[in-house]
C-alpha positions as CSV (number, residue, x, y, z in Angstrom):
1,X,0.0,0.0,0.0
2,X,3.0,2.2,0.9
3,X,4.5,1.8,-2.4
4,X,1.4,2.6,-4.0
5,X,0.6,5.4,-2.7
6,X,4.2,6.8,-3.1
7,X,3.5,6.1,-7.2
8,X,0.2,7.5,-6.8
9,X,1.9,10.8,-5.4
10,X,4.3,11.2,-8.2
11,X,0.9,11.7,-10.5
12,X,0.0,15.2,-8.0
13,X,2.2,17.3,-9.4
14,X,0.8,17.1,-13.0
15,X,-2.4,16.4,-12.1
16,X,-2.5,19.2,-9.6
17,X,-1.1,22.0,-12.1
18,X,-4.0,21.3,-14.4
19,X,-6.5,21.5,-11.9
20,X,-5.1,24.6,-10.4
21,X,-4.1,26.5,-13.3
22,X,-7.1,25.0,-15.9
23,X,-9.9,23.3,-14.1
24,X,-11.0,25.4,-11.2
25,X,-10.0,28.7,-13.0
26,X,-12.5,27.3,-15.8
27,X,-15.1,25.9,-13.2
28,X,-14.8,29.2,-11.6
29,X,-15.3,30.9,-14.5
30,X,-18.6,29.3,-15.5
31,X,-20.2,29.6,-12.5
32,X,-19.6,33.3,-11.8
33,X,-21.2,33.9,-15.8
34,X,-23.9,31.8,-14.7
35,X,-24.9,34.0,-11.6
36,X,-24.0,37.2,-14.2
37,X,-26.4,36.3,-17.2
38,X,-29.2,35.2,-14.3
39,X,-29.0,31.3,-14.7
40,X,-30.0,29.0,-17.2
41,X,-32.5,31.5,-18.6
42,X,-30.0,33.8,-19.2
43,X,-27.9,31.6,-20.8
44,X,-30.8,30.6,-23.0
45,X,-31.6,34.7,-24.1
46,X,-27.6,35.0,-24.0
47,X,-27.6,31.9,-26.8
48,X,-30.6,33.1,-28.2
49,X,-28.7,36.2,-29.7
50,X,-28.7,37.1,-33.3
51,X,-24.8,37.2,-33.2
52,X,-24.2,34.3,-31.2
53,X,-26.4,32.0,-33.1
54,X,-24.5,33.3,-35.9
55,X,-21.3,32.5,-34.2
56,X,-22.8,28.8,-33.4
57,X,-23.7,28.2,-37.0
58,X,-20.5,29.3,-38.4
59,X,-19.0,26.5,-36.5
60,X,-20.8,24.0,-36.9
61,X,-21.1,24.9,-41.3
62,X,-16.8,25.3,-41.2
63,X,-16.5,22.6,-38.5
64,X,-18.5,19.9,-41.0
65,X,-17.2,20.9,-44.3
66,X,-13.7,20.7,-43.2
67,X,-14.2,17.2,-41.5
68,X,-15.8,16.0,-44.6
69,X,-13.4,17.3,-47.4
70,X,-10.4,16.5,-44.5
71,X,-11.8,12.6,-44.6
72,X,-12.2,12.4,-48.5
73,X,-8.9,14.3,-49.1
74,X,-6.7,12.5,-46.0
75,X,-8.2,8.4,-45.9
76,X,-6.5,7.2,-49.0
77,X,-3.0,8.7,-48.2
78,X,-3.7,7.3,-44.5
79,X,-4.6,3.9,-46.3
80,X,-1.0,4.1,-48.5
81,X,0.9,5.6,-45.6
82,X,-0.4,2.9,-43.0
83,X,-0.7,-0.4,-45.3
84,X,2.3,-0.6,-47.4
85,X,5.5,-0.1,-46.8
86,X,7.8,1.6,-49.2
87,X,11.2,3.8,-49.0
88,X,10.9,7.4,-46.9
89,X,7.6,6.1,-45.3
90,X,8.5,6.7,-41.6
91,X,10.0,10.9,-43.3
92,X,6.6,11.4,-44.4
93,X,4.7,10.3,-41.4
94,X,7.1,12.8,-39.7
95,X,6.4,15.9,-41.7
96,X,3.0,15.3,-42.0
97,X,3.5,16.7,-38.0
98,X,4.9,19.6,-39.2
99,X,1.9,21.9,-40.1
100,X,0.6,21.1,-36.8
101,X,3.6,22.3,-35.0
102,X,3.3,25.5,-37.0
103,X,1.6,28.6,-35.7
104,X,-2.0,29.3,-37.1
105,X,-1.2,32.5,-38.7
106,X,1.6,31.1,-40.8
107,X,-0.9,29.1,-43.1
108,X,-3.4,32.1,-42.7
109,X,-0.7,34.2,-44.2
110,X,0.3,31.5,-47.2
111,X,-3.3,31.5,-48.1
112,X,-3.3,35.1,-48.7
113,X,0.3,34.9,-50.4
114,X,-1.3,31.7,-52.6
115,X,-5.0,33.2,-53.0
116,X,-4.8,36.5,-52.5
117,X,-5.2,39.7,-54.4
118,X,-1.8,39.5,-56.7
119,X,-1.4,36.2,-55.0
120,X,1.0,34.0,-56.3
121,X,-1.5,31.2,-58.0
122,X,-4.3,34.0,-58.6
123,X,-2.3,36.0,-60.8
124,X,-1.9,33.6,-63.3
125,X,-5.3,32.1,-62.6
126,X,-7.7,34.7,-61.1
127,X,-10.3,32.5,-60.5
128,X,-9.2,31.2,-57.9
129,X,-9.1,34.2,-55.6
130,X,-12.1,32.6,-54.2
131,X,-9.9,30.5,-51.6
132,X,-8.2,33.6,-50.6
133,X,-11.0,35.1,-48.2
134,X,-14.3,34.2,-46.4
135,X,-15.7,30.7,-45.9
136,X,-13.7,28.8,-48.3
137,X,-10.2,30.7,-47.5
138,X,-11.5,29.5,-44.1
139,X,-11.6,25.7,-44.9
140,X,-8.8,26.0,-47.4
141,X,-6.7,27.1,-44.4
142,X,-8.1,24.2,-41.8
143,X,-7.5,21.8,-44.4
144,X,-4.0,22.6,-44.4
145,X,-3.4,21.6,-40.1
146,X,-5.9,18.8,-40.2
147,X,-5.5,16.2,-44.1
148,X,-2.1,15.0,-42.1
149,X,-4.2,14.7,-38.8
150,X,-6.7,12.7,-40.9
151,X,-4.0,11.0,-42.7
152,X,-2.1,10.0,-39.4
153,X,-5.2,8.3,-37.8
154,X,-5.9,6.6,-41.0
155,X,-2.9,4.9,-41.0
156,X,-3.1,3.8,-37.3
157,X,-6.1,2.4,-38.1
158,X,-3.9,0.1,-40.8
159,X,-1.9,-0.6,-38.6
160,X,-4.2,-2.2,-36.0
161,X,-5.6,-4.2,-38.7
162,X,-6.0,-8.2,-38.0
163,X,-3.1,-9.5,-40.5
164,X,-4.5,-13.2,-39.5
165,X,-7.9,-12.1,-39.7
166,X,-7.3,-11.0,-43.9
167,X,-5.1,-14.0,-44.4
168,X,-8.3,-15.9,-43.2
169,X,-10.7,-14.1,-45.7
170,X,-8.2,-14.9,-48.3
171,X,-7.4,-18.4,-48.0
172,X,-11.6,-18.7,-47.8
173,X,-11.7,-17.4,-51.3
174,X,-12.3,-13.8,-50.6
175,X,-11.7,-11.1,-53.0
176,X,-9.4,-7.9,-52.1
177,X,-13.0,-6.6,-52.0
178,X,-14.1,-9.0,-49.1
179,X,-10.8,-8.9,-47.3
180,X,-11.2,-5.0,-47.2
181,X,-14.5,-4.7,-46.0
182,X,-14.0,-7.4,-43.4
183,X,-10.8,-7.7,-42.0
184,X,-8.6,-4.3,-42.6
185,X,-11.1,-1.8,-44.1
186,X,-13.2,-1.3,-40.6
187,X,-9.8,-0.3,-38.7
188,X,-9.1,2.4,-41.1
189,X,-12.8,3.8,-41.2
190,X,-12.6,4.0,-36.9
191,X,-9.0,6.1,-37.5
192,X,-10.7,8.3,-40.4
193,X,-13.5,9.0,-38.4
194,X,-11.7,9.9,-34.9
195,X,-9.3,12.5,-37.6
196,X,-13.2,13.3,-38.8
197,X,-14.1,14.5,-35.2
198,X,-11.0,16.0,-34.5
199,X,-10.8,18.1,-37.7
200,X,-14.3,19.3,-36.5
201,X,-13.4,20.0,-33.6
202,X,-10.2,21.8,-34.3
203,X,-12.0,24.0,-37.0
204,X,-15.2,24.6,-35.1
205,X,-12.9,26.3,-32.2
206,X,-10.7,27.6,-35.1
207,X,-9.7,31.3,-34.2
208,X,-7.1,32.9,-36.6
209,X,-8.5,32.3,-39.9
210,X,-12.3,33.7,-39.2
211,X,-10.5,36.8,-37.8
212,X,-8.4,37.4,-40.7
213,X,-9.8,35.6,-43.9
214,X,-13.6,37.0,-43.4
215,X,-13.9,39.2,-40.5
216,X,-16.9,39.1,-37.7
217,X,-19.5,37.7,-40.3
218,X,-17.6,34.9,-39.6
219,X,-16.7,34.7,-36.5
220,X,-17.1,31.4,-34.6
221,X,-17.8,30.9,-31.3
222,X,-14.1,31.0,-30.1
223,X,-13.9,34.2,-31.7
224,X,-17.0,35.1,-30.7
225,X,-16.1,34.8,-26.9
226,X,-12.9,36.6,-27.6
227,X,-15.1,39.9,-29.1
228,X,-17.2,39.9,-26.2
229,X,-14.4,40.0,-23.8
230,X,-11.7,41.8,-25.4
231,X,-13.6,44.4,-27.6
232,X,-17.2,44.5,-26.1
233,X,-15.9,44.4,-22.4
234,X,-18.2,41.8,-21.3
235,X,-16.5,39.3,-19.5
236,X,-19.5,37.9,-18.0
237,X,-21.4,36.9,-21.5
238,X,-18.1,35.7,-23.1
239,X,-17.8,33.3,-20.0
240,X,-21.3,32.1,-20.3
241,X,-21.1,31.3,-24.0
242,X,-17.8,29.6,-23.2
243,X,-20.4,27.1,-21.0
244,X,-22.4,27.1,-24.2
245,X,-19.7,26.2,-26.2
246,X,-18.2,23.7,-24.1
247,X,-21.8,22.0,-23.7
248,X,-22.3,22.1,-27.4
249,X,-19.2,20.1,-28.3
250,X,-19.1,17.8,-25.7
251,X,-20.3,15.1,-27.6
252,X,-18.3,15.5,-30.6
253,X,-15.3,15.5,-27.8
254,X,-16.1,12.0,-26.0
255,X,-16.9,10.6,-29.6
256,X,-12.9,11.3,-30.9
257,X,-11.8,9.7,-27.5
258,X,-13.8,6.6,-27.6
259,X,-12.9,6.0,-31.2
260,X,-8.9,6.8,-30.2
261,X,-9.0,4.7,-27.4
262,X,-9.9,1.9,-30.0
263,X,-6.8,2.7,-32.0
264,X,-4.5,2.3,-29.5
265,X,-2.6,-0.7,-29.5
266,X,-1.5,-2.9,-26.6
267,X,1.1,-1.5,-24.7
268,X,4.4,-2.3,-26.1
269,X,3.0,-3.9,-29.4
270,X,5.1,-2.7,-32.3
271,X,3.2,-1.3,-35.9
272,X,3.3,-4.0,-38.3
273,X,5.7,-3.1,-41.5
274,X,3.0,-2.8,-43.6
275,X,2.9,-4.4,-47.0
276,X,5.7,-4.5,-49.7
277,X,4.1,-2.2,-52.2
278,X,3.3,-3.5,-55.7
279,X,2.3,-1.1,-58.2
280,X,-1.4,-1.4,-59.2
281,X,-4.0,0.7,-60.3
282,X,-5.3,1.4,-56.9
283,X,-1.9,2.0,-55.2
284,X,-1.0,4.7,-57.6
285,X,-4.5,6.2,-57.4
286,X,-3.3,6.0,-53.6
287,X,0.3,7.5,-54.1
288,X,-0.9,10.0,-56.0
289,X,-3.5,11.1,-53.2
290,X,-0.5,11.2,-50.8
291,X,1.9,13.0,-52.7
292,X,-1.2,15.6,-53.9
293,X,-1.4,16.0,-49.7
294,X,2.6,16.6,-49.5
295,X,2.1,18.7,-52.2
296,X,-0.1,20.9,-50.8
297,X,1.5,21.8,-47.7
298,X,5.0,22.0,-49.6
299,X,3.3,24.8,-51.9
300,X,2.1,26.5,-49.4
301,X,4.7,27.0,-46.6
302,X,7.2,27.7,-50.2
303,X,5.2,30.3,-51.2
304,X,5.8,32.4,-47.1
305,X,8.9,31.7,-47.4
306,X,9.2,33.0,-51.2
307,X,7.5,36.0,-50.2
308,X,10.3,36.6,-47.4
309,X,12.5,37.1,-50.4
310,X,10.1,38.8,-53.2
311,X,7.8,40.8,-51.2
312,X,4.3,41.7,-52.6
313,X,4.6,45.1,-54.0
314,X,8.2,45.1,-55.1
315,X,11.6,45.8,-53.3
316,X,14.3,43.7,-53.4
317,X,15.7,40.5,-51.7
318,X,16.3,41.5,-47.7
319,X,13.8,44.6,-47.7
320,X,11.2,42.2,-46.2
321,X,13.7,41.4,-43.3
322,X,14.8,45.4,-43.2
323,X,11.0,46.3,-42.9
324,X,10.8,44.1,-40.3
325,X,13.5,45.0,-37.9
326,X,13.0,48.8,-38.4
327,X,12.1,51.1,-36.3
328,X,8.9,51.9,-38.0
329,X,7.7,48.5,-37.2
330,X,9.1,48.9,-34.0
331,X,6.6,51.9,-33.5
332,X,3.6,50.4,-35.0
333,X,4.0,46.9,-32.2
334,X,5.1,49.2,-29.2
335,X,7.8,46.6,-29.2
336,X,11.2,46.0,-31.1
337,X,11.1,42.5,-33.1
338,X,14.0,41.4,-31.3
339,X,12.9,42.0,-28.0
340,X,9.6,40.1,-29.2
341,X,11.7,37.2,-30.3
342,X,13.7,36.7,-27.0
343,X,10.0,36.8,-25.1
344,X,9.5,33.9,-27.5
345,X,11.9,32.1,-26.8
346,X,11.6,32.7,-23.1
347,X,8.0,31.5,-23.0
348,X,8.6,28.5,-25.0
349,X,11.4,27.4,-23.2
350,X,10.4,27.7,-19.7
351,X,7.1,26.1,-20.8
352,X,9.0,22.8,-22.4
353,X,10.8,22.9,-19.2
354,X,7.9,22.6,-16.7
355,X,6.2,20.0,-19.1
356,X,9.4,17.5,-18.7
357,X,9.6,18.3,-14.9
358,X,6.0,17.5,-14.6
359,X,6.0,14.7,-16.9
360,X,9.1,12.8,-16.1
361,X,7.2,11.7,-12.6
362,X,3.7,11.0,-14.3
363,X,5.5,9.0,-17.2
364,X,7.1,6.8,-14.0
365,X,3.6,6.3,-12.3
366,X,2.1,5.4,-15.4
367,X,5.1,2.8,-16.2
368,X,4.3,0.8,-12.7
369,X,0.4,1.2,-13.1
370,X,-0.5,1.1,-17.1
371,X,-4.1,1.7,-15.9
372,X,-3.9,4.8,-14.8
373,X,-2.9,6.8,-18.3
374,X,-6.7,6.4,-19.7
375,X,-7.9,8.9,-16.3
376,X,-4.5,11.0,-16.7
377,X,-4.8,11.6,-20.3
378,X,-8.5,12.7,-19.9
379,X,-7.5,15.0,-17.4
380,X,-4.7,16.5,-19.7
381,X,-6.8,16.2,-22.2
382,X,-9.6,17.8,-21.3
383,X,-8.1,21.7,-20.9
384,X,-6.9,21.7,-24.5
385,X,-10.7,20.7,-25.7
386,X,-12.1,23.9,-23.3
387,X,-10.4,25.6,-26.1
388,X,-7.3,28.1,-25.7
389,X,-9.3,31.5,-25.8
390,X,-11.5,29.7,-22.8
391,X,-7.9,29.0,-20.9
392,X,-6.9,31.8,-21.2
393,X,-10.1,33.7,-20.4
394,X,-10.3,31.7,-17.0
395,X,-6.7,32.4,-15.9
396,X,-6.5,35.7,-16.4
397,X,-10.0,36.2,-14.6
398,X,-9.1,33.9,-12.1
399,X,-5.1,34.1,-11.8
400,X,-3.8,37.4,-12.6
401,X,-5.4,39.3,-9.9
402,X,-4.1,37.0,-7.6
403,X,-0.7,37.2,-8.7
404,X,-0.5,41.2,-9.4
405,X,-1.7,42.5,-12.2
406,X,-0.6,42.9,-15.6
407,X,3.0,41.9,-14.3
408,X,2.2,38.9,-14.2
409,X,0.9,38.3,-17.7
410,X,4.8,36.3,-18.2
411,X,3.7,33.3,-15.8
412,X,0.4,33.1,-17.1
413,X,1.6,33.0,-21.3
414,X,4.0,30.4,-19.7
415,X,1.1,28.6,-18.0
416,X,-1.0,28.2,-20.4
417,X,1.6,27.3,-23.2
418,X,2.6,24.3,-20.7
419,X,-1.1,23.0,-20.0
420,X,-1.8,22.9,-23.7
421,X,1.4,20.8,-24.5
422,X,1.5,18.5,-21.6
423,X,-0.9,15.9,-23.3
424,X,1.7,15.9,-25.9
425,X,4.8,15.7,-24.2
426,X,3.5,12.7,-21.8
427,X,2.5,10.8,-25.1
428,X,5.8,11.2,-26.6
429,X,7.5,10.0,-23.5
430,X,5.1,7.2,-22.6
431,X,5.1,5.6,-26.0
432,X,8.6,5.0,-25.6
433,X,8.6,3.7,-22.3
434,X,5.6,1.4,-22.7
435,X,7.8,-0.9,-25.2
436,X,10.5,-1.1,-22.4
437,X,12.1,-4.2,-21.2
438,X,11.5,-4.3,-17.4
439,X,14.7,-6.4,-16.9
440,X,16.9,-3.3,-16.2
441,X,14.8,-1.9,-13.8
442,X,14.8,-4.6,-11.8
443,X,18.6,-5.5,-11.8
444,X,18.2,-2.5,-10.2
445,X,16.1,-2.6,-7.8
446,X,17.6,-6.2,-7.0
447,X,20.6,-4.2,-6.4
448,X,19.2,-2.0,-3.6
449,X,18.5,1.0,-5.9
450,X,14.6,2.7,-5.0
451,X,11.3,2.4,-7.4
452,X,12.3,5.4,-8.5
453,X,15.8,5.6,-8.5
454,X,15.8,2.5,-10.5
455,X,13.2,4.2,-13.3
456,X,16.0,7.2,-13.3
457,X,18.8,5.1,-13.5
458,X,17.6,2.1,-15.5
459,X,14.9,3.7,-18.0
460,X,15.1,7.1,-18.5
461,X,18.0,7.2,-20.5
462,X,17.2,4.5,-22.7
463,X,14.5,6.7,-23.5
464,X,16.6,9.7,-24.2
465,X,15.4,10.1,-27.6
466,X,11.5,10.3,-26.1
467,X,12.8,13.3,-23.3
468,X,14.1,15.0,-26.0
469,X,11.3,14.8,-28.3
470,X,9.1,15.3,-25.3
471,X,10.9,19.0,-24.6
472,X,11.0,19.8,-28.1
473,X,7.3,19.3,-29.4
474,X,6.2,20.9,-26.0
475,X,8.9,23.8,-27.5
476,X,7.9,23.9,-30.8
477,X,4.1,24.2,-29.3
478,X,5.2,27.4,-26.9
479,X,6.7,28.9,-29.9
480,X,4.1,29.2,-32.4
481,X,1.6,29.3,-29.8
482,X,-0.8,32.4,-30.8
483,X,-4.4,32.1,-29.2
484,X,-4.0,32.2,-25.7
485,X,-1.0,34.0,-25.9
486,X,-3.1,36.8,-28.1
487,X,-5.7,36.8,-25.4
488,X,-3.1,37.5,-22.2
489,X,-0.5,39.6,-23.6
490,X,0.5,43.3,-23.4
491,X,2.8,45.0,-25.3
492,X,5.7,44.3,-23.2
493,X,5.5,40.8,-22.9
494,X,4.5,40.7,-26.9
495,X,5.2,37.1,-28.6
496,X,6.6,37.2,-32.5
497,X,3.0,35.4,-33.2
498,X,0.9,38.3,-31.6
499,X,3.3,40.2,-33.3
500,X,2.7,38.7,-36.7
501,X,-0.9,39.1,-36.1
502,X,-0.4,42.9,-36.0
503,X,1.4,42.8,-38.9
504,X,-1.3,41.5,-41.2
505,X,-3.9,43.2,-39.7
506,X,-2.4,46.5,-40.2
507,X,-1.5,44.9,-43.9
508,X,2.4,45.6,-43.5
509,X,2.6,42.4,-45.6
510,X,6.0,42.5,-46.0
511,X,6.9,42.8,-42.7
512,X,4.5,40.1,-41.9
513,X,5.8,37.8,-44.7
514,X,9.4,38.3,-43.1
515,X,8.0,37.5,-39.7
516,X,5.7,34.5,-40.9
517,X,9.3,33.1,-42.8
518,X,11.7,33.8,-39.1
519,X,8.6,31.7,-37.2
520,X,8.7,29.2,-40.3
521,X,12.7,28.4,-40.0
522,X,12.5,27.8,-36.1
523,X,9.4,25.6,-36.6
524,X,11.5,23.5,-39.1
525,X,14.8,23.6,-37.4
526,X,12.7,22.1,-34.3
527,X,11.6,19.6,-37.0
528,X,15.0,18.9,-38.4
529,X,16.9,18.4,-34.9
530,X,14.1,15.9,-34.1
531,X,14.3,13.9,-37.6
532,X,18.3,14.0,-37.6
533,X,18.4,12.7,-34.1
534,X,16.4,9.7,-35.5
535,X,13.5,10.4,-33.3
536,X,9.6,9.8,-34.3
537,X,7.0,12.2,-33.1
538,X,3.7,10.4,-31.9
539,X,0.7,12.1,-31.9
């Protein structure tokens, strides 16, 4: 009992910074809007608003058409990146991560460089400005974070796929037909749909693109919640529709987790190779899908960085990069680029370091008691489906009085960058650690060495490459991390994202461009030191 209890205590640390600094800020939250609007019926009049419905409806119509068109374009490159195996496989599975490490405002801005006015695939073909603005700019730029998410899933799903169960259909007589629909096909449709839920999810709550691709006609309710507290200065029925919110897409929420929990295999189980690939009809249909997906990301994170070199409107190669570092830009943030990097860089690394600290002993309880990930992964899970604008809403309602002010805006940007990447970081270390062999650890316990001690000594560091990758993602999440961020900072404590996001809405395009490209190459170098290193991101 003792020695349960003293592996039960090294989850409280994790699991008491998320309910500290998430779940009772959030509770709070809700239930001081509750007494504010007058109850349930003034939740109801507060829902019942012309511009909130509005809100609602635009999340649900660019929540469902993304899912859909994320599904039809993502399953069959899941289906050729899961099932067969073929050279640079495990590279592509890799960079399909990279547009999700990315910040939001990045593929916001490539749309407009892409579909904009004088945009680099509109001005040969203006038809397609279209993409470039409103609704479909919207989707366009949703599509780009969530195919690979889609994709990813997909091929989990192949990869939990009964191989004796196909061999069986086969040897029976069953055509490729049969052996799809029966034995591997029904894996793949559970990973497509739990990508389906999530892309609804993510682009229901999306935040960035309404804002700068449409403007308040399209507002969802993320952004919604944001105008009412930031612009209308009504704290009160921006937390209540939060409650709304969170109510409304609760079930679309435990849906992705059952179906995920499904996907995940056994602890310690290896991915099957996949299949040797044989060139058919239907392969290259499905390697044609995949590199149209690659494609498509490629274009677009070429054509910011292009932009960082031929700016829209002329001037040469560098005066991008001199707009951006002059004074005049300087001016217009109330805050010099550089000094906007090094908060950054601050914030992101001080939030990667708290997520190790806190994970390293949560990874360790989990390893002696595989049981208890499914309740600690709901509980991290959980703050990062409240939604980042409703994060960040609660702590500085909740925290920043309490800790003095606007002075304290630092912690709190670091706070909230380390709650939203702790689910991450524990996956990336648990994987790892779950396909262990125990005999290390307990030559060294045999040996006299503590529980613990031995899991320092013994299985840490042959899980180096999972720390690393651990610190890292939670890094390269802290340093494109724009929504709560936007929502906490002041002009001191100014982030190159929220500064990027002044940028394009004061159309210095240039400068932005220039910005977008410096957040770009850290993203990627993040990427690179992780793929070099021969490390795999899990999602």
């Amino acid at each position: 009992m003792k020695r349960s209890l003293t592996e039960l205590a090294m989850v409280a640390p994790i699991a008491a910074f998320v309910v500290l600094f998430a779940l009772i800020p959030v509770g709070l939250l809700f239930a001081s809007s509750i007494s504010a609007v007058g109850g349930l019926g003034g939740l109801g009049s507060l829902l019942a608003l012309p511009l909130n419905q509005r809100a609602v409806t635009n999340s649900l119509l660019q929540g469902g058409v993304s899912a859909a068109l994320a599904v039809a374009f993502g399953y069959p490159a899941g289906v050729f990146l899961g099932r067969y195996r073929w050279p640079g496989r495990d590279l592509v599975r890799s960079l399909l991560l990279v547009p999700f490490l990315l910040p939001s405002l990045i593929v916001v801005l490539g749309i407009e460089d892409l579909f904009g006015a004088g945009g680099l695939l509109t001005t040969p073909a203006p038809w397609l400005q279209f993409l470039g603005h409103g609704i479909p700019g919207i989707v366009a730029a949703n599509l780009i974070f969530n195919v690979p998410l889609v994709v990813i899933l997909t091929a989990a799903g192949c990869e939990t796929a009964s191989s004796d169960l196909e061999e069986t259909v086969v040897t029976l007589g069953g055509s490729p037909a049969r052996a799809y629909r029966d034995a591997w096909g029904r894996p793949t449709w559970i990973g497509a749909a739990a990508g389906g839920l999530l892309t609804f999810l993510f682009s229901a709550l999306s935040f960035a693109p309404p804002l700068l691709l449409c403007g308040e006609r399209c507002y969802t309710v993320e952004a919604r919640i944001w105008s009412l507290d930031q612009i209308l200065l009504a704290p009160s029925e921006a937390g209540g529709l939060a409650l709304v919110m969170v109510v409304l897409f609760l079930a679309p929420t435990l849906g992705y987790l059952y179906l995920v929990r499904r996907l995940a295999a056994p602890s310690g189980r290896k991915a099957p190779p996949g299949r040797p690939l044989v060139w058919t009809g239907t392969t290259a249909a499905l390697a044609f899908e995949t590199v149209a997906v690659l494609a498509g990301v490629t274009i677009l994170l070429g054509a910011v960085l292009f932009r960082t070199l031929v700016p829209d409107g002329g001037g040469g190669a560098g005066s991008a990069w001199t707009t951006l570092f002059g004074p005049a830009t300087s001016n217009r943030l109330g805050i010099g680029i550089p000094s906007a990097i090094a908060n950054t860089l601050l914030f992101a690394v001080a939030a990667a370091g708290i997520t190790v600290v806190l994970a390293v002993p949560a990874a360790y309880a989990v390893l002696r008691k595989p049981g208890r990930s499914s309740g600690l992964g709901l509980l991290l899970f959980v703050p990062l489906l409240l939604s980042p604008v409703v994060l960040a809403l609660s702590l500085a309602t909740f925290w920043r009085p309490l800790l003095g002010g606007e002075g304290s805006v630092w912690a709190l940007v670091i706070v909230s960058q380390t709650v939203l990447a702790l689910p991450f970081a524990l996956q990336s270390l648990g994987i790892p650690l779950a396909g262990l062999s125990a005999a290390g650890r307990e030559a060294a316990e045999s040996l006299g060495a503590g529980r613990f001690s031995a899991f320092l000594d013994a299985d840490l560091p042959r899980v180096r490459d999972g720390l690393v990758t651990a610190s890292l993602f939670a890094f390269a999440l802290g340093l494109g991390e724009f929504t709560a961020t936007y929502f906490l900072v002041t002009p001191r404590f100014t982030t190159l994202p929220v500064a990027l996001y002044g940028l394009i809405g004061a159309r210095q395009l240039p400068a932005a461009d220039a910005a977008a490209g410096l957040l770009l190459l850290l993203s990627l170098l993040v990427f690179l030191v992780i793929s070099l290193g021969g490390r795999r991101v899990e999602l």
